[in-house]
Steps between C-alpha positions, in 0.01 A plus 500: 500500500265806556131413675303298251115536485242326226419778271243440201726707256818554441663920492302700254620742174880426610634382155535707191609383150859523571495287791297240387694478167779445747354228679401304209858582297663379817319213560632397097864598649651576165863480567413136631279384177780614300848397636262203736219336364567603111823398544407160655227439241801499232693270646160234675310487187777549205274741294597874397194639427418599857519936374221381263351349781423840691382672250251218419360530877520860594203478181345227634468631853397837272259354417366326816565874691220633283233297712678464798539868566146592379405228799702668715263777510260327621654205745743671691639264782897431573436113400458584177578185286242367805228740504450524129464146432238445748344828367475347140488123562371424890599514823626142493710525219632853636617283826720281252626787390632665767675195635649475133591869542666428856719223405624633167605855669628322809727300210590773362616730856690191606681487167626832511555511823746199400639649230606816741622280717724366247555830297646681822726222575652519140523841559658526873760223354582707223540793673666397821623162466248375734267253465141524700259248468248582240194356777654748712465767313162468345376422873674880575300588188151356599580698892507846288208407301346405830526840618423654226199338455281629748649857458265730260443416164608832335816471714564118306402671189801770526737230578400342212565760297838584555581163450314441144634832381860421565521140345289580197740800443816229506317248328449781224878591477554144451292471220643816355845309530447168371346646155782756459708219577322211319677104415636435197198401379375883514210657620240251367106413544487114533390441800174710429429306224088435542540175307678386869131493599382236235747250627555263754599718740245740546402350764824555715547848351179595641467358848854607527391861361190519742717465805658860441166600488386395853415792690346699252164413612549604838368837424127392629634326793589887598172606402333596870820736504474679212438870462234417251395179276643692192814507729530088428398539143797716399716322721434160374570618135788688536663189723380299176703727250812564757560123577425335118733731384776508706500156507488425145816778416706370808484180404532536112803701569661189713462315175647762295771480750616158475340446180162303450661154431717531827231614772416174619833375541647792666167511733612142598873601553417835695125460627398793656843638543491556112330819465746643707801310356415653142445841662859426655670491153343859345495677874709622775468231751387800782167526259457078496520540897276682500267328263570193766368679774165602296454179421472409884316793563250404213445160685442663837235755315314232362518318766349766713196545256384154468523510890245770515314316224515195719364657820227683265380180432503345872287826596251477239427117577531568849266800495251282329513184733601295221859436685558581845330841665864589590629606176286775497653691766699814389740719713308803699788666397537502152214274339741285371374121532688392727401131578506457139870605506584279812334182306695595209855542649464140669378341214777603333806443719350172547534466089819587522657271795347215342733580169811544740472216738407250194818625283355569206597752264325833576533643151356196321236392764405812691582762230433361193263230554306714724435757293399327211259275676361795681467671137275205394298583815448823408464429127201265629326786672602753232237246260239441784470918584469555131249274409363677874482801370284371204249333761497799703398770232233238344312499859536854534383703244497849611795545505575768209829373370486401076515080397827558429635558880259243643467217257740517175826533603485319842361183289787545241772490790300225639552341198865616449594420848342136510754390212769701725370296772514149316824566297684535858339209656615284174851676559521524832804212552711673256416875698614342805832291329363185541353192235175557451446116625636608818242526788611837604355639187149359512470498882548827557263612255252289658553639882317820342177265401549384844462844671233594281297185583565536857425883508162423311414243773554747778312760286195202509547465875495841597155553303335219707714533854541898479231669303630848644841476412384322193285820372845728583695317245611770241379786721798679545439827751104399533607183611378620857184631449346162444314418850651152666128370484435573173501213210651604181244603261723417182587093484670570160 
């Protein structure tokens, strides 16, 4: 790893639109919402409206960009989700956030990280006859990420992008095929019926939705990096547009495929080999290889950006004193944050050895149940930085942007995203295939009030025990020009 040294920023005016609109597409992985977690929501939860789903969301989190973006003007700090609550609601409430923030993206690496693991040895088997591990690979998968964490951002970002580019093209071709090439029951709209969303399962369709969307918001987190804060603002919409849409046509045309009645059964008989089985039947099988190999790619991508997100986060808590002084150290070299990265790797191969030494199921209890608990994580903090952004614009008033931006439509997708919110905790056994009496689906809920309550305590400690790390909190780059002797003059 190159020399490290603790830096107060991160590189400067290295990201453009493009890149950033990589990230965040990445991060989504759309080959792996489509023939993974789409797929797996079928077959978990037994609903088909999960195309209506997207679309439902990507105007939700429309909505909820309006304010967030407009606040990113103005907060600008690589713990975003962090820094922007304790901007708009206090410094001890912005603690609970970021350990909220930490454990839901940690979730969510080590989940795709397992899924890797397991799509590469699916595809080395089918390819060679040879059967790898799947802990083995993902741990070959988190070394690469390693190394490519604490390389240059830009570099990441280019990587990225030839990745994205080719599995939304074969994802696309796919699509193409499957509606040409439609079920007996033709090319039909049922399962974007909105009356899906007045029924019982709304709930699942939604928390299952939002997890396709995770990633999206990672636009801020690159904010200190950006060319320009108008560089996040496009970036953030555009990612918006790209990944409701794709998501909701792939998906739709998987129905129209096997025909809306059959999804969930042939989900359950193929899992997430069935995107590629019904591609199988309408292509050349060379094309479906392909498509196979994307979708590991499309793991590894977005598994590489929620690594950088990850380390982001270490920095900016680490740069602040509210976690250890270490995680703010960046390479000399390349400004990368490299401690973060370190922290971030370990965490997660530990994740993931705990999954293979206990024998459980990676797909079911790394992939799938990781990712949708660390959705609700990030659903939680979604709600807390809008009703943030609210708070922040009513304390500071000079701030030239119209009610609209700053007050109206962050406290409509407060409102929208609270019954989000509740409608996946009441649903939350059936997301994860399980009786809703079972303990899994209340207690894991509850683990997020449990970080919250125990971030908000250290949040209290630190403003009595360490009053200068304390007046940091949600400082971002400034962090270090408050003097080590000096109280904080804002107790809010």
């Amino acid at each position: 790893m190159p020399p490290s040294k603790v830096s107060a920023a991160l590189a400067r005016a290295r990201l453009g639109v493009t890149s950033i609109v990589f990230f965040t597409v990445a991060a989504a992985a759309p080959e792996t919402v489509v023939g993974g977690g789409a797929v797996s929501g079928f077959a978990v939860s037994g609903v088909t409206g999960i195309p209506l789903g997207y679309l439902a969301i990507a105007l939700v989190l429309g909505l909820f960009a309006i304010g967030y973006v407009t606040m990113s003007q103005h907060v600008e700090n690589a713990g975003a989700f962090y820094a922007y609550v304790a901007k708009g609601l206090g410094r001890v409430t912005g603690t609970a956030a970021g350990g909220v923030a930490l454990v839901s993206y940690l979730m969510i690496l080590a989940s795709l990280a397992g899924g890797f693991g397991v799509g590469a040895s699916d595809f080395v088997r089918q390819v060679s006859g040879v059967s790898v591990p799947w802990w083995l690979l993902a741990a070959v998968g988190l070394a690469v990420i390693a190394l490519l964490g604490v390389l240059r951002v830009d570099v990441n970002g280019r990587v990225l992008g030839v990745l994205l580019l080719a599995e939304v093209a074969i994802i696309l071709i796919f699509d193409a095929t499957f509606v040409s090439a439609p079920s007996e029951a033709g090319v039909v709209l049922d399962t974007l019926n909105p009356a899906q969303l007045i029924t019982s399962a709304a709930g699942v369709i939604l928390v299952i939705a939002f997890t396709g969307f995770i990633g999206f918001e990672n636009s801020t987190v690159l904010a200190e990096e950006a060319k320009s804060p108008r560089t996040v603002i496009y970036a953030t919409y555009i990612s918006l547009v790209v990944i409701g849409g794709l998501y909701s046509l792939s998906t739709w045309a998987m129905t129209v495929a096997t025909g809306p009645g059959n999804i969930v059964s042939q989900a359950g008989t193929h899992s997430t080999e069935l995107l590629f089985v019904l591609a199988g039947e309408r292509l050349p099988g060379a094309v479906v290889t392909i498509g196979s190999a994307l979708y590991v790619t499309s793991l590894f991508a977005a598994t590489l950006s929620f690594h950088h997100v990850c380390a982001r986060y270490f920095f900016a808590l680490g740069r602040e004193g509210v976690g250890l002084r270490w995680w703010g150290t960046t390479s000399s070299r390349t400004s990368a944050p490299a401690a973060g990265s370190v922290t971030t790797t370990a965490i997660a191969v530990v994740m993931v050895a705990l999954v293979a030494i206990t024998g459980l199921d990676p797909i079911t209890y790394l992939f799938f149940w990781g990712a949708s608990l660390g959705a609700l994580g990030v659903l939680t903090l979604v709600l807390l930085t809008s009703v943030a952004v609210v708070g922040y614009f009513i304390r500071e008033r000079d701030h030239g942007h119209g009610r609209w931006r700053t007050t109206v439509a962050p406290a409509l997708a407060a409102l929208l995203l609270a019954v989000v919110l509740f409608l996946t905790v009441a649903s939350f056994g059936t997301v994860l295939g399980v009786d809703d009496g079972d303990s899994a689906a209340w207690i894991l809920p509850l683990g997020f009030l449990v970080v919250l309550v125990l971030g908000a305590i250290w949040g209290a400690v630190l403003k009595r025990a360490r009053p200068q790390a304390y007046a940091r909190i949600g400082m971002g780059a400034r962090a270090t020009t408050v003097q080590m002797d000096k109280e904080p003059t804002d107790v809010h």
